[in-house]
C-alpha positions in Angstrom: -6.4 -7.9 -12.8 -5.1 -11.2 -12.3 -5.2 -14.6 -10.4 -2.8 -17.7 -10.6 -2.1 -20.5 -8.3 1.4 -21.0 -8.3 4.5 -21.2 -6.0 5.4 -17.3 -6.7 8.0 -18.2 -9.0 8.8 -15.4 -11.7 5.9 -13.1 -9.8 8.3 -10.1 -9.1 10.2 -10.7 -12.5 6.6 -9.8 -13.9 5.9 -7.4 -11.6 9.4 -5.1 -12.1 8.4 -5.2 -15.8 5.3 -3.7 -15.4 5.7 -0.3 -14.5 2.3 0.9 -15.1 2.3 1.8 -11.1 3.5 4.1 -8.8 4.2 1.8 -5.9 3.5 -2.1 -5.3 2.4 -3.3 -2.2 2.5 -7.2 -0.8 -0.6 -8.2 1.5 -1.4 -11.2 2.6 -4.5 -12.3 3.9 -4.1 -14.7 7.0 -6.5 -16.8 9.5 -7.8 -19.8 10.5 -9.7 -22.1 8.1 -13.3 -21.0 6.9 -13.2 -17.6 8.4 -13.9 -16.4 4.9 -10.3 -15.2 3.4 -11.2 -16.5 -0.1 -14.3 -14.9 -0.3 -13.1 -11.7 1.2 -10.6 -11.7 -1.8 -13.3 -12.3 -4.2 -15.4 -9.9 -3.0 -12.9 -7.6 -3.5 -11.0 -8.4 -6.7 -14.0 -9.4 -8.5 -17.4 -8.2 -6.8 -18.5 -11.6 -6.3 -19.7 -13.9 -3.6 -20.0 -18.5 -3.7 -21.3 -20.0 -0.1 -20.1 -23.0 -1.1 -16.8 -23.7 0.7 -13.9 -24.9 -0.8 -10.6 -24.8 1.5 -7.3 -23.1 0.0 -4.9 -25.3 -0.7 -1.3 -23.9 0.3 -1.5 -20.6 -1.2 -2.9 -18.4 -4.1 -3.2 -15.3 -5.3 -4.6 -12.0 -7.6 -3.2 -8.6 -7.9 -5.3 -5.4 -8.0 -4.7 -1.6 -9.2 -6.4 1.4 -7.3 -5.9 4.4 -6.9 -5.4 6.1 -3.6 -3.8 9.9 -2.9 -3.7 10.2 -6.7 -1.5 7.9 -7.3 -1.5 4.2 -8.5 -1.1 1.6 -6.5 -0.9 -2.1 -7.5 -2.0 -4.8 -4.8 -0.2 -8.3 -4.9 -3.1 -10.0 -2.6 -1.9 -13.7 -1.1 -4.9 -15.6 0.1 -3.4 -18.2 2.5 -4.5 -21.8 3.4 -5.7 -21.6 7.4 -5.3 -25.7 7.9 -2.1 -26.2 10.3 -0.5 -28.5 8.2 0.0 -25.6 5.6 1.6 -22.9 8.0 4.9 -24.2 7.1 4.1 -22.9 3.7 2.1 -20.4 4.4 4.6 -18.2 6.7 7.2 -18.6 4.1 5.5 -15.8 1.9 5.4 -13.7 5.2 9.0 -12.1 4.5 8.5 -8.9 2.3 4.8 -8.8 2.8 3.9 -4.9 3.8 0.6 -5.8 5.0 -1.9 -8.7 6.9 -5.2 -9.0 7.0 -5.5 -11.0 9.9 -9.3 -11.9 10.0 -11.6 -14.2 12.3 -15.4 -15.4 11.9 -17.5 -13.3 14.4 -19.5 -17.1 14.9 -16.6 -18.5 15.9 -14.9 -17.9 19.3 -12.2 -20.2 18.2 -11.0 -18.3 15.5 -10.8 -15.4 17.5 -9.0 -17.2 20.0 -6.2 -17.7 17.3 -5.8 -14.0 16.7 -3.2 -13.8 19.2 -1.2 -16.6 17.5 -1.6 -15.4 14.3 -0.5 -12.0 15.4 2.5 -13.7 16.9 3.5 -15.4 13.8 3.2 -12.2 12.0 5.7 -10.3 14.7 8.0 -13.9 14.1 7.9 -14.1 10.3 7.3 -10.9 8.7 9.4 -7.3 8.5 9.1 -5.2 11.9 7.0 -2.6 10.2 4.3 -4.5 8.7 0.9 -3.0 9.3 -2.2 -5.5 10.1 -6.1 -4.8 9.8 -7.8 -7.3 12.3 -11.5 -7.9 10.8 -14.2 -10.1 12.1 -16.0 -11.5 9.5 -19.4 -13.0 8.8 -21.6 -9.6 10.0 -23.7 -10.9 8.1 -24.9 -13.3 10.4 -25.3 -11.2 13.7 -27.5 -13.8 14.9 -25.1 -16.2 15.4 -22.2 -14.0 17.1 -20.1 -15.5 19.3 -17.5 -12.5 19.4 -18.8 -9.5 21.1 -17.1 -6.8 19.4 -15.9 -4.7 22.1 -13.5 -7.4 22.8 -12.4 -7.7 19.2 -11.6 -3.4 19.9 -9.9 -4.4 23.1 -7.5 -7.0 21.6 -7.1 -5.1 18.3 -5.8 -2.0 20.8 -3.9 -3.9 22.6 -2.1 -5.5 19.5 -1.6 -2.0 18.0 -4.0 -3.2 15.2 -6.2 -1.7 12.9 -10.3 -3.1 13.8 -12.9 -3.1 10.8 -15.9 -5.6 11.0 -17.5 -6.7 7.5 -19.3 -9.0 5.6 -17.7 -11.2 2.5 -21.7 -11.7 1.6 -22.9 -8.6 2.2 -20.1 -6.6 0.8 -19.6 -4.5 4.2 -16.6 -2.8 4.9 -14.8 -5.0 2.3 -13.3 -2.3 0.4 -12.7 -0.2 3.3 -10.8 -2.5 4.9 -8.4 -2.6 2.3 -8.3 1.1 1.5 -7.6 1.4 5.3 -4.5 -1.1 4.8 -2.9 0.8 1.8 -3.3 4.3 3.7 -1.6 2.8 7.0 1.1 1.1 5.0 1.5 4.8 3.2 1.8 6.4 6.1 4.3 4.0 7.6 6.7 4.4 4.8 6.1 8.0 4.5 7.6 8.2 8.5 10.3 6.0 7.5 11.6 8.2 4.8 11.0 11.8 7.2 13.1 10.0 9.8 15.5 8.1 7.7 14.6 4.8 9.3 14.8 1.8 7.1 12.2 -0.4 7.4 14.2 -3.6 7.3 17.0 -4.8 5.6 15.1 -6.2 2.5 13.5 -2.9 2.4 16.2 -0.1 3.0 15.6 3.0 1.1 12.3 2.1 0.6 9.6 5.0 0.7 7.4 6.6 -1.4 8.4 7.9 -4.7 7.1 9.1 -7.6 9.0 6.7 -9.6 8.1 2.7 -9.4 11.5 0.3 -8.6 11.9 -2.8 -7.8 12.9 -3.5 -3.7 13.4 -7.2 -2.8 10.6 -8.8 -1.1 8.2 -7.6 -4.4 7.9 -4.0 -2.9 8.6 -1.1 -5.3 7.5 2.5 -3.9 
């Protein structure tokens, strides 16, 4: 596993040469500030947990090999900076990414108020097909829940999004969340290929082989 905090530059370079995989997905991890996308990285890349908070700064990322459906499967995980003066950034990584988690703070109401932006952005930015995982975060602290989580269901539905709630802290439904992202994402390009439809233009031909490639946009399948 991996982490660096760079612009991106040479990542798929690196990538293509390791082909120790049997497909590469791009996810990136979006929402407003101090919802907990850092930690919920963490948690998952390396089983550990800070309260203290310190904000993102642009963007960052780790990368992260599991094995789902017997086969290999190598995560390139962007945790993005929430603050508006870094969307700019930020939504420039959106192109090529296969997969969001688009995540609020069940304490906040604000932050769930965003999710519609956010899931806007994503429909604005990213490839038609990319497949989102809505998670409220912070389960942990039920006793300050502002988000009832019916409505988080109802908006999810309505968005055609994928509904998990966990806890960073707590390690709730951290790993399931992902696992659920990589199976979607599987699935999708697994229609694509028994229909012939090509995902996008920076993704044509893509589907899921049993030999790695590289596909612009740092997807090989």
């Amino acid at each position: 596993m991996a982490s660096a905090r760079d612009s991106g530059a040479g990542l798929e370079e690196r990538d293509a040469a390791d082909q120790n995989f049997d497909y590469m997905f791009k996810v990136l991890i979006i929402g407003n500030s101090s919802v907990g996308k850092t930690s919920f990285l963490f948690r998952y890349t390396d089983d550990s947990f800070t309260s203290a908070f310190v904000s993102t700064v642009g963007i960052d990322f780790k990368v992260k090999t599991i094995y789902r459906n017997d086969k290999r499967i190598k995560l390139q995980i962007w945790d993005t900076a929430g603050q508006e003066r870094y969307r700019t950034i930020t939504t420039a990584y959106y192109r090529g990414a296969m997969g969001f988690l688009l995540i609020y703070d069940i304490t906040s109401q604000d932050s769930f108020v965003a999710v519609q932006d956010w899931g806007t952005q994503i429909k604005t930015y990213s490839w038609d097909n990319a497949q989102v995982v809505l998670v409220g975060n912070k389960l942990d602290m039920e006793e300050d829940r502002q988000v009832p989580t019916e409505d988080a269901q109802r908006l999810a539905k309505e968005l055609g999004f994928q509904f998990f709630e966990a806890s960073a802290k707590d390690n709730v439904n951290v790993k399931q969340v992902f696992d659920k992202l990589v199976d979607v994402i599987c699935e999708n390009l697994s229609e694509n290929v028994n229909s012939d439809a090509s995902p996008s233009a920076n993704h044509k031909g893509a589907g899921l082989k049993d030999t790695p490639r590289s596909i612009p946009g740092g997807c090989a399948c």
